[in-house]
FIBA-717652 format. One record per atom (N, C-alpha, C): residue number from 1; residue in one letter; atom name; x negated, y negated, z. Coordinates in Angstrom, 3 decimals. Last residue first. Layout:
! residues N
(node NUM, A, CA, (X, Y, Z)) ...
***
This chain:
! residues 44
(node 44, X, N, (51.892, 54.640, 31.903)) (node 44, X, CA, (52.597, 55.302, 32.022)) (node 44, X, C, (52.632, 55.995, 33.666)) (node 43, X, N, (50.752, 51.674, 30.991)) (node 43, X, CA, (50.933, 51.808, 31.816)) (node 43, X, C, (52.049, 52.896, 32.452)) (node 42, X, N, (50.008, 50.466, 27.897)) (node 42, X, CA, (51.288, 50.812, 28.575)) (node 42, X, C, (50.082, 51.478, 29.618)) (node 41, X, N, (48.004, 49.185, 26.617)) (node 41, X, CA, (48.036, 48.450, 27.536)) (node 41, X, C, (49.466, 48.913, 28.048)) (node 40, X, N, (46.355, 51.177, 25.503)) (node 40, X, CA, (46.102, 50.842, 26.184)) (node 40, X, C, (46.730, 49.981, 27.005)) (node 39, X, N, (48.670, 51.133, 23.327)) (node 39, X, CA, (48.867, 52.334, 24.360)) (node 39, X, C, (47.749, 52.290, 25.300)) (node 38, X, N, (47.959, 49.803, 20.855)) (node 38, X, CA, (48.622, 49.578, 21.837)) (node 38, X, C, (49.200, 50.361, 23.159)) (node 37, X, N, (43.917, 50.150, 20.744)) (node 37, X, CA, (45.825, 50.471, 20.171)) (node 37, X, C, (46.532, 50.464, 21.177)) (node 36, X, N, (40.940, 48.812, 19.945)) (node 36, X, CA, (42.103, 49.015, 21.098)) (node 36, X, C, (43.387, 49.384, 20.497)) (node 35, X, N, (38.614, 48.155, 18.609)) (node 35, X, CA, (39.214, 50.019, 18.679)) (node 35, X, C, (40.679, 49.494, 19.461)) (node 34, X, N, (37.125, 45.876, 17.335)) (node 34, X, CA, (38.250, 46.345, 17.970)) (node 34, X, C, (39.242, 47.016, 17.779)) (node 33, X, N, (35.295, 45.562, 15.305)) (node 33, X, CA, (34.942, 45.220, 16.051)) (node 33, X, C, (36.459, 45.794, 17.414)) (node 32, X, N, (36.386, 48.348, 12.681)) (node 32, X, CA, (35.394, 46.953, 13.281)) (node 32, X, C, (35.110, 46.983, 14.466)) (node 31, X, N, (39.204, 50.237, 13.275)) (node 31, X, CA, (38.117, 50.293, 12.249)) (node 31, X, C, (37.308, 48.425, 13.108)) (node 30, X, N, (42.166, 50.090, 13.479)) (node 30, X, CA, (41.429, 50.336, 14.831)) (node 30, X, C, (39.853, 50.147, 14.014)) (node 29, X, N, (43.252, 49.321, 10.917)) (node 29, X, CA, (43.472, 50.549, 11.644)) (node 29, X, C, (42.823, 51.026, 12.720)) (node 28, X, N, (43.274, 47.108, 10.027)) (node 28, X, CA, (42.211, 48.251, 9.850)) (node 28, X, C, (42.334, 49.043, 10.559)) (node 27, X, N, (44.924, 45.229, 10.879)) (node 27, X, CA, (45.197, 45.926, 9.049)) (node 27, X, C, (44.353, 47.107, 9.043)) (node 26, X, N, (46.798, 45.328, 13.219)) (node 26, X, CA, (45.394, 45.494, 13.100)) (node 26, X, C, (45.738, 46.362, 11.807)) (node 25, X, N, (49.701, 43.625, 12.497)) (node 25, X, CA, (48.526, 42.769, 12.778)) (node 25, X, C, (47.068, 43.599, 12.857)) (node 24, X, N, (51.157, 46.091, 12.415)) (node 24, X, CA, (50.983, 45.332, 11.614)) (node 24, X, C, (49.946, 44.465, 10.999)) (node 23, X, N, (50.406, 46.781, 14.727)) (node 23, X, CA, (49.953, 47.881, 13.559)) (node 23, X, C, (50.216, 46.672, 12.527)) (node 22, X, N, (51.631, 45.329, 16.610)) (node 22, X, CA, (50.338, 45.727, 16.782)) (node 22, X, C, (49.876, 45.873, 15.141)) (node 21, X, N, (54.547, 45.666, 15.685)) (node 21, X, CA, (53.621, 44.058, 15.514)) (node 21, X, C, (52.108, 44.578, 15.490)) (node 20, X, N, (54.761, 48.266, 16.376)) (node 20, X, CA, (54.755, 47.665, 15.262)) (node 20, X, C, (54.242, 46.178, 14.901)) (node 19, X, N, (54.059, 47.896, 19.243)) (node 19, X, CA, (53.469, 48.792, 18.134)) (node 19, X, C, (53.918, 48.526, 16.656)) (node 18, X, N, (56.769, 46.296, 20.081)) (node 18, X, CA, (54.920, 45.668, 20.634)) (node 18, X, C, (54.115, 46.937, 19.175)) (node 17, X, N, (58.582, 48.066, 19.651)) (node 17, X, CA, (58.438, 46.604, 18.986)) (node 17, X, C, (56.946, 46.500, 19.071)) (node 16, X, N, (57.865, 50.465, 20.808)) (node 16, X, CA, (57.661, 50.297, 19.465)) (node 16, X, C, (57.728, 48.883, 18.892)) (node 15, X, N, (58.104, 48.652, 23.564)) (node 15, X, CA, (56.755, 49.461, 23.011)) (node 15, X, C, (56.984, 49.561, 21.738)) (node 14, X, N, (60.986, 48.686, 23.764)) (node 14, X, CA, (60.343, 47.039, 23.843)) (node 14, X, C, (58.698, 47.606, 23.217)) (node 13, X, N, (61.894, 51.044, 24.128)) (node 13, X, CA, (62.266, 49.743, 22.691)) (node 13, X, C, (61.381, 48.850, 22.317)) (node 12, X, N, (61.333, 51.735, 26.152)) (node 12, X, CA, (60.881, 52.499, 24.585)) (node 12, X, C, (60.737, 51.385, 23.554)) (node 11, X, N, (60.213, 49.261, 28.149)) (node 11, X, CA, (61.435, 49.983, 27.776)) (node 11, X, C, (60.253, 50.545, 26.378)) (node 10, X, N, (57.248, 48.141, 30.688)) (node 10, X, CA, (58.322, 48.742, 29.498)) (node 10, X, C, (58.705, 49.385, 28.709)) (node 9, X, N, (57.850, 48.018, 33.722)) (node 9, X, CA, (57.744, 48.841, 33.008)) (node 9, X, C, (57.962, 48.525, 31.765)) (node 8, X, N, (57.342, 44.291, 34.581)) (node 8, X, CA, (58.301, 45.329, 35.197)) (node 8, X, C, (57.664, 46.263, 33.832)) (node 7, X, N, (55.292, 41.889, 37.271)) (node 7, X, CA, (55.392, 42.812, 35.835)) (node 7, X, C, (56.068, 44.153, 35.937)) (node 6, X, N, (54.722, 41.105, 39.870)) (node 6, X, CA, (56.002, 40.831, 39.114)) (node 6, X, C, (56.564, 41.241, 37.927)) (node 5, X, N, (52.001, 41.977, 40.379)) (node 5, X, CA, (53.180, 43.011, 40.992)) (node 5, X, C, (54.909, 42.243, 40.544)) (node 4, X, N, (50.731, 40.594, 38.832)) (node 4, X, CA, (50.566, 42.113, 38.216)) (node 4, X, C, (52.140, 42.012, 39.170)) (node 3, X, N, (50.781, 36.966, 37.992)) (node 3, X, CA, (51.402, 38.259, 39.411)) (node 3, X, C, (51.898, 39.739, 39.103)) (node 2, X, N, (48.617, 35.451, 36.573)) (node 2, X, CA, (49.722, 36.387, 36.431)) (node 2, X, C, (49.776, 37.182, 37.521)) (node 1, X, N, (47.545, 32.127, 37.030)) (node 1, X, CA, (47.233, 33.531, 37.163)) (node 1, X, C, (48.539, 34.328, 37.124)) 
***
């Protein structure tokens, strides 16, 4: 099990990385079976 309270913020940097892999990997642009974009899982 993952310890939420050991998970630290992340950096700008580290989000456009994660968003570009994202975007990469959803070819459809949020379109089918899964709407999610990576800004569900920041935590602002």
């Amino acid at each position: 099990m993952i310890d939420a309270g050991a998970a630290k913020p992340l950096s700008d940097e580290e989000v456009a990385i994660l968003k570009e892999a994202f975007d990469a990997y959803d070819t459809d642009k949020g379109g089918g079976l899964c709407e999610t974009t990576y800004s569900a899982f920041r935590a602002d």
